[in-house]
N, CA, C and O atoms as CSV, one atom per row, in Angstrom:
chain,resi,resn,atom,element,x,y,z
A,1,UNK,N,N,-27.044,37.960,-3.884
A,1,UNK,CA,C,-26.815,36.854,-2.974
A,1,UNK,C,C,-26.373,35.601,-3.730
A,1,UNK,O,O,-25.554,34.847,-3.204
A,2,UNK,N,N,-26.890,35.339,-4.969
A,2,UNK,CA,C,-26.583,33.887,-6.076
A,2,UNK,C,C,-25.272,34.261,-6.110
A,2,UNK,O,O,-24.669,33.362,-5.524
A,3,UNK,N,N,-24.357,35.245,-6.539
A,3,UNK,CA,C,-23.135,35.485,-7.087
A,3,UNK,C,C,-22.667,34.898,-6.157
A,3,UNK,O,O,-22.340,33.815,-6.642
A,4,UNK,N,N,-22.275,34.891,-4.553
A,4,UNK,CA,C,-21.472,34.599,-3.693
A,4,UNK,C,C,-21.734,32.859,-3.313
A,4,UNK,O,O,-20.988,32.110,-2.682
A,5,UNK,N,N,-23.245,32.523,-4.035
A,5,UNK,CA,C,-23.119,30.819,-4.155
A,5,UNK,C,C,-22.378,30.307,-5.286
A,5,UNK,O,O,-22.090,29.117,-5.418
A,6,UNK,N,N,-21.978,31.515,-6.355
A,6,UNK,CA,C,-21.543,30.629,-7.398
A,6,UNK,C,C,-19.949,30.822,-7.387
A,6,UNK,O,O,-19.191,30.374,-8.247
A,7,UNK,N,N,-19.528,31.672,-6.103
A,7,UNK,CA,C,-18.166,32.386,-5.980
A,7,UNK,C,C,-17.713,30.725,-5.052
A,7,UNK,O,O,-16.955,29.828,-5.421
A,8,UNK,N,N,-18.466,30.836,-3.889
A,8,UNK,CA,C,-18.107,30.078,-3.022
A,8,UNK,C,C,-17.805,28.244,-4.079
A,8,UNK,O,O,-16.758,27.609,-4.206
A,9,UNK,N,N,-18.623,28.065,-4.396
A,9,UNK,CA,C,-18.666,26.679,-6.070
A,9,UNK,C,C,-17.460,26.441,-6.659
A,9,UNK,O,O,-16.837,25.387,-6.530
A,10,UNK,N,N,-17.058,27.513,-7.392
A,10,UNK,CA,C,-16.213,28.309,-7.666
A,10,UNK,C,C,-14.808,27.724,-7.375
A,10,UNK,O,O,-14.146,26.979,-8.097
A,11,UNK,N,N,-14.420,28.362,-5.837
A,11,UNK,CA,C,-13.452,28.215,-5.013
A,11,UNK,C,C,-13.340,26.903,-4.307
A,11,UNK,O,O,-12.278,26.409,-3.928
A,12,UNK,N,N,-14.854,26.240,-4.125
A,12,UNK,CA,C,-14.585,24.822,-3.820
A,12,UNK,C,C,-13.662,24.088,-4.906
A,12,UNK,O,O,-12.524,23.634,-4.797
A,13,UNK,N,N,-14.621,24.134,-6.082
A,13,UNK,CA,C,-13.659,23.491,-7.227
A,13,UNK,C,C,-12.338,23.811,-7.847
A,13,UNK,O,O,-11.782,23.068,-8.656
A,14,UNK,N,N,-11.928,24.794,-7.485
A,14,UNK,CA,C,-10.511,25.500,-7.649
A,14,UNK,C,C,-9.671,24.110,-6.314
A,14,UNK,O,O,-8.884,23.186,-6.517
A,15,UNK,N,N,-10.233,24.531,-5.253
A,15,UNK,CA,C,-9.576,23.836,-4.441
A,15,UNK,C,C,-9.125,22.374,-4.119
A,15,UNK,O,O,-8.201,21.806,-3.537
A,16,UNK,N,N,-10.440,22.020,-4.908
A,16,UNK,CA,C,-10.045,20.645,-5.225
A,16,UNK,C,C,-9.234,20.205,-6.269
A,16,UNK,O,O,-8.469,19.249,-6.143
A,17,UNK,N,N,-9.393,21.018,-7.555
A,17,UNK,CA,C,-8.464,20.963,-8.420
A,17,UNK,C,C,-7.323,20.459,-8.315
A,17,UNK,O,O,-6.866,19.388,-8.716
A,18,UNK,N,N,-6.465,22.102,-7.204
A,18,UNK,CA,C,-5.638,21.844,-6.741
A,18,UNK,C,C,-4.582,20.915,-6.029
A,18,UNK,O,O,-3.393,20.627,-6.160
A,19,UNK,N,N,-5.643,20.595,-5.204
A,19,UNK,CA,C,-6.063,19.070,-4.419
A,19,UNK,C,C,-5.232,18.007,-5.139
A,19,UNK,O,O,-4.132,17.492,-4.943
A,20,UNK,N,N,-6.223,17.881,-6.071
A,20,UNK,CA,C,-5.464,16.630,-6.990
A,20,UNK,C,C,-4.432,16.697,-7.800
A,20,UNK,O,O,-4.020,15.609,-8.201
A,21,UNK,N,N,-3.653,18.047,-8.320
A,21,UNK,CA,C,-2.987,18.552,-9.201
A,21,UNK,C,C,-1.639,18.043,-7.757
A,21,UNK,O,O,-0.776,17.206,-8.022
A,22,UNK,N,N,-1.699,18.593,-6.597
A,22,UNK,CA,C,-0.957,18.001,-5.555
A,22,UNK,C,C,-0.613,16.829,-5.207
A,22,UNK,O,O,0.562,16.577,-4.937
A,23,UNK,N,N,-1.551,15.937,-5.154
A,23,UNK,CA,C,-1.661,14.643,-5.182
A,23,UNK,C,C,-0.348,13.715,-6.546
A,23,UNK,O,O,0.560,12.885,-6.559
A,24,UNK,N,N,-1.232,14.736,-7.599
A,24,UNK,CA,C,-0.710,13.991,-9.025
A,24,UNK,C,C,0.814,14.134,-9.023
A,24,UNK,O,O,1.344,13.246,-9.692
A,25,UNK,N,N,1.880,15.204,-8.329
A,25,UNK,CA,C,2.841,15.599,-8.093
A,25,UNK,C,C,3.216,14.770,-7.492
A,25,UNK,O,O,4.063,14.084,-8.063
A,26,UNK,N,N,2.817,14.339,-6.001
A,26,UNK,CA,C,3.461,13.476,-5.417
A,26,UNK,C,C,3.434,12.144,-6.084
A,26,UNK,O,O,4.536,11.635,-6.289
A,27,UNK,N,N,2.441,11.530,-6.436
A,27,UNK,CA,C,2.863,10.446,-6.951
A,27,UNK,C,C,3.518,10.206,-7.861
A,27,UNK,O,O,4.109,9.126,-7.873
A,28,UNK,N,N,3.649,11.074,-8.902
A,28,UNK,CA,C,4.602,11.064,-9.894
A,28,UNK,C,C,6.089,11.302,-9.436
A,28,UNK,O,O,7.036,10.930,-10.128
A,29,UNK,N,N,6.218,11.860,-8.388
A,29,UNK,CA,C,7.663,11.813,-7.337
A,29,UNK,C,C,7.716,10.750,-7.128
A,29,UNK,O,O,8.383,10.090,-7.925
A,30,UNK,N,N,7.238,10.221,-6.284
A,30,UNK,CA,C,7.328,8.011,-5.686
A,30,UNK,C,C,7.460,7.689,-7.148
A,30,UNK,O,O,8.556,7.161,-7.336
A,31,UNK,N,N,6.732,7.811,-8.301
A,31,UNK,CA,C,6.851,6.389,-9.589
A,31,UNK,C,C,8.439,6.853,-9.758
A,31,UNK,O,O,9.224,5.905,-9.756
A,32,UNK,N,N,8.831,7.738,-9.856
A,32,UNK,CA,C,10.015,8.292,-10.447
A,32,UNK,C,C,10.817,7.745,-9.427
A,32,UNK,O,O,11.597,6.888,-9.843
A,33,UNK,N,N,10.860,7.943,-8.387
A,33,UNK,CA,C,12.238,7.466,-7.498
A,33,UNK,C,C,12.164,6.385,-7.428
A,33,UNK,O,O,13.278,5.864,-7.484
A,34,UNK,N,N,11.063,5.441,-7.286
A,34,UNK,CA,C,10.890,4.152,-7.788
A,34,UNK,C,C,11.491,3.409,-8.795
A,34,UNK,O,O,11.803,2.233,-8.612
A,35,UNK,N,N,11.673,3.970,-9.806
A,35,UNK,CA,C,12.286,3.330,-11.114
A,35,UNK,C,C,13.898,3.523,-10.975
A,35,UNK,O,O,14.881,2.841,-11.263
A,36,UNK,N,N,13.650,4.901,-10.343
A,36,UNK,CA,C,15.245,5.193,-9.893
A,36,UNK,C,C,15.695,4.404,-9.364
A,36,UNK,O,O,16.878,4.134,-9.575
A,37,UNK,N,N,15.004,3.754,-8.524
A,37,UNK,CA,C,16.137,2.634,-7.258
A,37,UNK,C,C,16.095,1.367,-8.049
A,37,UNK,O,O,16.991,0.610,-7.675
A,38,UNK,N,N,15.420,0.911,-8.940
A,38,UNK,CA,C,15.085,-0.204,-9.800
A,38,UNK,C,C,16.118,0.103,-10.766
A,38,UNK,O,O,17.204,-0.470,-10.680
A,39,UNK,N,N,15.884,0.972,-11.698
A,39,UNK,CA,C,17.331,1.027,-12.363
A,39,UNK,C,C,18.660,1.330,-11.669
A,39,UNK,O,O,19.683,1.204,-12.341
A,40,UNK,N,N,18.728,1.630,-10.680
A,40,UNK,CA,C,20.633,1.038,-9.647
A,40,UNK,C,C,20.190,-0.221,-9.743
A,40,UNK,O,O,20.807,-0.996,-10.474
A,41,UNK,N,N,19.234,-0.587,-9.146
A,41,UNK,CA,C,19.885,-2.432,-8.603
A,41,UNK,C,C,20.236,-2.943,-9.605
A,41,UNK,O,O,21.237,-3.658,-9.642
A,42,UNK,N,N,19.372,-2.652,-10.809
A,42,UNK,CA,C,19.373,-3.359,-12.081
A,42,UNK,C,C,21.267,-3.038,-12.617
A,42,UNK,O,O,22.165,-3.842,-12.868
A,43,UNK,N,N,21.247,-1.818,-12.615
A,43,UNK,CA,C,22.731,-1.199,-12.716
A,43,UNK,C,C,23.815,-2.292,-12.092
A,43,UNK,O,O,24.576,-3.121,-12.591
A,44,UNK,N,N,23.441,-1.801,-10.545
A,44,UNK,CA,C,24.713,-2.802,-9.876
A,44,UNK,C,C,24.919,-4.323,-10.037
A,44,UNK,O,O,25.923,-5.016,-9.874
A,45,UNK,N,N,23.392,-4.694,-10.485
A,45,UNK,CA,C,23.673,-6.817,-10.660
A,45,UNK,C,C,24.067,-6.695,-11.717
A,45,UNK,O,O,24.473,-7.821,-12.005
A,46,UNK,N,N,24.295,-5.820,-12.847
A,46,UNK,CA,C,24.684,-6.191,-14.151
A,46,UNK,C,C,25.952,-5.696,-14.173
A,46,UNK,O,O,26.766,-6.241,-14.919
A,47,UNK,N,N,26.313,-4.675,-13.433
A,47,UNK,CA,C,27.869,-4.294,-12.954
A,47,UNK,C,C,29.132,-5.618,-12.001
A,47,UNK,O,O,30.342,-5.803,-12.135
A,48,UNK,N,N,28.140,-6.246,-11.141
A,48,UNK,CA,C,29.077,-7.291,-10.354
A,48,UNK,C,C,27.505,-8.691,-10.632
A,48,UNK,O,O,26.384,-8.298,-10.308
A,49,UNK,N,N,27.608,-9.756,-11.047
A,49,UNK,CA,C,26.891,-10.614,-11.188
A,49,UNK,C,C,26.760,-11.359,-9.900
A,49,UNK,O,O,25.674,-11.607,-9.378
A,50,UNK,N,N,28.070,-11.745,-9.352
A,50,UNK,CA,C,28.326,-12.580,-8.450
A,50,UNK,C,C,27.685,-12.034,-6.944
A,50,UNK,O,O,27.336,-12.791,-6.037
A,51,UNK,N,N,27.606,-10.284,-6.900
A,51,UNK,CA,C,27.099,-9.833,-5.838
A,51,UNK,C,C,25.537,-10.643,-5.230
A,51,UNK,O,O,24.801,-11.140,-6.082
A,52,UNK,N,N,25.156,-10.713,-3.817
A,52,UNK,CA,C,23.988,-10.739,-3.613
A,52,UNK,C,C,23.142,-9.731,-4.220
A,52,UNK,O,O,23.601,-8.636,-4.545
A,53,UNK,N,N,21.708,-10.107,-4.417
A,53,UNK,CA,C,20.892,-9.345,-4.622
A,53,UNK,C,C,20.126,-8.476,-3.563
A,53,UNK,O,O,19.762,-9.262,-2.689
A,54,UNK,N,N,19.687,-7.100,-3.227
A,54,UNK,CA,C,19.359,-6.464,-2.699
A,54,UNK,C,C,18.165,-7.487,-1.600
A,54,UNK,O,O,17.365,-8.226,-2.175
A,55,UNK,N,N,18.173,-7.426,-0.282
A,55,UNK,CA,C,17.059,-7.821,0.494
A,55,UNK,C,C,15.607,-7.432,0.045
A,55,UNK,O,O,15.114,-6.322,0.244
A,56,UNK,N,N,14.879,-8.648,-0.685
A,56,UNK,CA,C,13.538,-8.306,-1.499
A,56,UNK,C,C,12.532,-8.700,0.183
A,56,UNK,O,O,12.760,-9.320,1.222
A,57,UNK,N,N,11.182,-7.753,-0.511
A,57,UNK,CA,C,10.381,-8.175,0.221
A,57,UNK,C,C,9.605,-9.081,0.783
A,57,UNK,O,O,8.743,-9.739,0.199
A,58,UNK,N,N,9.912,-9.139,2.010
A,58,UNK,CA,C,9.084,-10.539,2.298
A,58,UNK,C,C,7.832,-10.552,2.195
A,58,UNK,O,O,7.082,-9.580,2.282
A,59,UNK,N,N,7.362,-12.413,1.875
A,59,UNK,CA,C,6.063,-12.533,1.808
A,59,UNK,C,C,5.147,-12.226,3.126
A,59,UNK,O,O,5.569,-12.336,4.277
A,60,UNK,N,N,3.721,-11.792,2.744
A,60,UNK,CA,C,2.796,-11.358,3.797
A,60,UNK,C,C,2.511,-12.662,4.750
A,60,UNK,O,O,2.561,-13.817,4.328
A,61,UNK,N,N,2.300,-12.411,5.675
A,61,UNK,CA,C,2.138,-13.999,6.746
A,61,UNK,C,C,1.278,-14.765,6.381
A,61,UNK,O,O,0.434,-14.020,5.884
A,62,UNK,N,N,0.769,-16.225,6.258
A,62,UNK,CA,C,0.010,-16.549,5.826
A,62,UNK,C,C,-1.073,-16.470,7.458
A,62,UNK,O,O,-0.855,-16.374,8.666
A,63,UNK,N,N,-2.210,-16.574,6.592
A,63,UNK,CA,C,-3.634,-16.725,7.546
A,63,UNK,C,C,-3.519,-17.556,9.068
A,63,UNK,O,O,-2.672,-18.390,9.388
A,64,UNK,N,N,-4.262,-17.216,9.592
A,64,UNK,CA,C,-4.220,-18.158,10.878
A,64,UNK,C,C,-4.592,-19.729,10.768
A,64,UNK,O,O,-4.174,-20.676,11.434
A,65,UNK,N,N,-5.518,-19.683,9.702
A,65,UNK,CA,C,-6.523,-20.998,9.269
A,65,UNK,C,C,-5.174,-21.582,8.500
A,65,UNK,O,O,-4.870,-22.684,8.958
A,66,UNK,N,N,-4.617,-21.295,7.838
A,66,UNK,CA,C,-3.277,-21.608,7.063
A,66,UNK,C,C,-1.895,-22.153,7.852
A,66,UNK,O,O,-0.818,-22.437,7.328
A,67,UNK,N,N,-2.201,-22.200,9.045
A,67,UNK,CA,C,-1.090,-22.060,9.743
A,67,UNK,C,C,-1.010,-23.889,10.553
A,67,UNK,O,O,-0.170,-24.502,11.211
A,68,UNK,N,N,-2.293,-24.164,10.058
A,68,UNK,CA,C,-2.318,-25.840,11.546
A,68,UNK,C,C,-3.355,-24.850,12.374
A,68,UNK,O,O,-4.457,-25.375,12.220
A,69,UNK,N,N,-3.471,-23.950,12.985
A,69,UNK,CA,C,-4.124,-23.327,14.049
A,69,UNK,C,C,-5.834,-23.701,13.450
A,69,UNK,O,O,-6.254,-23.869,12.305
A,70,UNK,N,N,-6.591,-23.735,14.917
A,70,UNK,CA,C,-7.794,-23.307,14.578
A,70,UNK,C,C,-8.131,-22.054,14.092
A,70,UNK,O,O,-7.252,-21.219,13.881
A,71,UNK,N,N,-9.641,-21.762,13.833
A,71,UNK,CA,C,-10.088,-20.589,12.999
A,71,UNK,C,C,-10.845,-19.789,14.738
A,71,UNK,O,O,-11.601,-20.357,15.525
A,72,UNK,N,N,-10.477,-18.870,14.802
A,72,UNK,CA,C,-11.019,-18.278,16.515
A,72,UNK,C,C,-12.255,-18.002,16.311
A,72,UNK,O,O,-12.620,-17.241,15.415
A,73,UNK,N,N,-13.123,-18.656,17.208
A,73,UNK,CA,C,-14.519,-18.375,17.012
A,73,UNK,C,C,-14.923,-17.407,18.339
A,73,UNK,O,O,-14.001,-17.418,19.154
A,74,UNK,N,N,-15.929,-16.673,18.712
A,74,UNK,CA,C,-16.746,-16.199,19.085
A,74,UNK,C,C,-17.621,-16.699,20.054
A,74,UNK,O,O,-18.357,-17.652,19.796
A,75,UNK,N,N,-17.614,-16.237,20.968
A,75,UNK,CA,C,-18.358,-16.756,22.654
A,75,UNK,C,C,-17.398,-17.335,23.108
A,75,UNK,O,O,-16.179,-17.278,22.946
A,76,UNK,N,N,-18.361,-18.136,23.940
A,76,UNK,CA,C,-17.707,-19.374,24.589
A,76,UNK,C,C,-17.667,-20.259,24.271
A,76,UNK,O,O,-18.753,-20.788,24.033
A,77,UNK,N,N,-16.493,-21.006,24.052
A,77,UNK,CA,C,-15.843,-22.590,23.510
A,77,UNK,C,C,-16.627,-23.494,24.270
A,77,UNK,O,O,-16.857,-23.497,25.479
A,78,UNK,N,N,-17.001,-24.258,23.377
A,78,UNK,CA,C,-17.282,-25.423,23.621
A,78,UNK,C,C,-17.086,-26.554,24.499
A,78,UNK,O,O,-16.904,-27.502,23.735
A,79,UNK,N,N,-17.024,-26.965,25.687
A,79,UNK,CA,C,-16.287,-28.000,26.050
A,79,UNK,C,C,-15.721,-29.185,25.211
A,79,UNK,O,O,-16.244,-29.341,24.108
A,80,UNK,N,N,-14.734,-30.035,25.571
A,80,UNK,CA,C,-14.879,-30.816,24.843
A,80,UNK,C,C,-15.514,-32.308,25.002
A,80,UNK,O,O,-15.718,-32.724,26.143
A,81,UNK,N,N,-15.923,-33.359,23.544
A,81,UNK,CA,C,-17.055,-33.973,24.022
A,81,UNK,C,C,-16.224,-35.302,24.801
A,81,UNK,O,O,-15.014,-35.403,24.600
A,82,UNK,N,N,-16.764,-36.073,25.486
A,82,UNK,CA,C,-16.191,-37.053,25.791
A,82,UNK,C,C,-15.610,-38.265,25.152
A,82,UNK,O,O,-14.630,-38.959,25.427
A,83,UNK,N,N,-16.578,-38.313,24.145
A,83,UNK,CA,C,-15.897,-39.505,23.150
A,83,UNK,C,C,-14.671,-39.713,22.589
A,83,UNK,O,O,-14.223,-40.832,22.337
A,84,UNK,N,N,-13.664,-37.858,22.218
A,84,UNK,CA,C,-12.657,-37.460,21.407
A,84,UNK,C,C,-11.517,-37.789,22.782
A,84,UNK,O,O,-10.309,-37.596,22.642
């Protein structure tokens, strides 16, 4: 009965192995085509100078608190006081 706990162990860790041996493939595909498209652009601005440069990524939005806006709170708002 132990043999088929240490079979089943075994085959978990085979599988995970695998797992990551898969993983490690793909990402090493993305770094690679990655550099690939980095060395064209690099290629083509040093081929025509005057060309635009490829549409880079835009920055992430800034915060809501960042914006002038209030920060959104939770429940119910406050009225406002009379004095303001």
């Amino acid at each position: 009965m132990g043999i088929w706990i240490e079979l089943g162990v075994f085959l978990l860790a085979l599988a995970w192995g695998l797992w990551q041996l898969h993983d490690l493939k793909q990402e090493r595909r993305t770094r690679e085509q990655r550099q690939r498209e980095e060395a064209a652009g690099a290629a083509r601005l040093a081929a025509n100078p005057a060309a635009p440069p490829a549409a880079a990524p835009s920055a992430p939005a800034a915060p809501i608190a960042d914006q002038g806006q209030p920060t959104p709170t939770f429940g119910t708002p406050k009225p406002p006081s009379p004095d303001a």
